[in-house]
N, C-alpha and C positions, 0 to 999 in steps of 0.2 A: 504494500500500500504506500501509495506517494506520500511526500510530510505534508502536514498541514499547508505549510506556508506555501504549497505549489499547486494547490486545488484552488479552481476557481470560484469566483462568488457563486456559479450555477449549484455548483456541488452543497454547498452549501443549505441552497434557500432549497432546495430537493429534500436535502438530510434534516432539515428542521422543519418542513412543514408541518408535520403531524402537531408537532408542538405548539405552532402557532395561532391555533384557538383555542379558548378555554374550554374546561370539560367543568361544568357544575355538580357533578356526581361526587370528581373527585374533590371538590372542593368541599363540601360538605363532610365527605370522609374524613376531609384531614383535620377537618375542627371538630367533627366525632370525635377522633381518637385525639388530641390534644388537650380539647376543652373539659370536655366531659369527664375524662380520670382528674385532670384539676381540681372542678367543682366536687367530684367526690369524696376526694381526699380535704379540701379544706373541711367540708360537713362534716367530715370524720374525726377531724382535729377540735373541730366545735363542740362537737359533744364531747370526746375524750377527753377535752381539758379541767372537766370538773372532775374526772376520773385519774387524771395523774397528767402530771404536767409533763412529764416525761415521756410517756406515748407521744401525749401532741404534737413535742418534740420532733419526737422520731418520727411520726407520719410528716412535718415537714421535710425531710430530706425529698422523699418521694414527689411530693409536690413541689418542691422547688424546682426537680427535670423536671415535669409536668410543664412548668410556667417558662422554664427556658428554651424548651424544645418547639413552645408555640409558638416564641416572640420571631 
């Protein structure tokens, strides 16, 4: 396969068109699976916090990838 740097624009706009409209399926997916274990785990830290602070804690870890991985 030739480098990058010696394929023309054609090759290009060929190799990326599929990408070039949005797909709302997967957009929805992706803030499923990002948002939604967030929101779960905060609820979960909510209530466990009158149950030991130390849970809460520790379900933050979890929820802070949660909030990293959607930003």
């Amino acid at each position: 396969m030739p480098e990058p740097r010696e394929l023309g624009a054609s090759f290009w706009r060929e190799t990326l068109a599929p990408y070039s409209e949005p797909r709302h399926w997967r957009s929805v997916a992706e803030m499923a699976t990002s948002i939604l274990p967030y929101v779960v785990l905060v609820a979960l830290m909510y209530w466990t916090v009158d149950v030991s602070l130390a849970l809460a804690l520790l379900l933050a870890l979890p929820a802070w990838g949660c909030a990293r991985t959607s930003v």
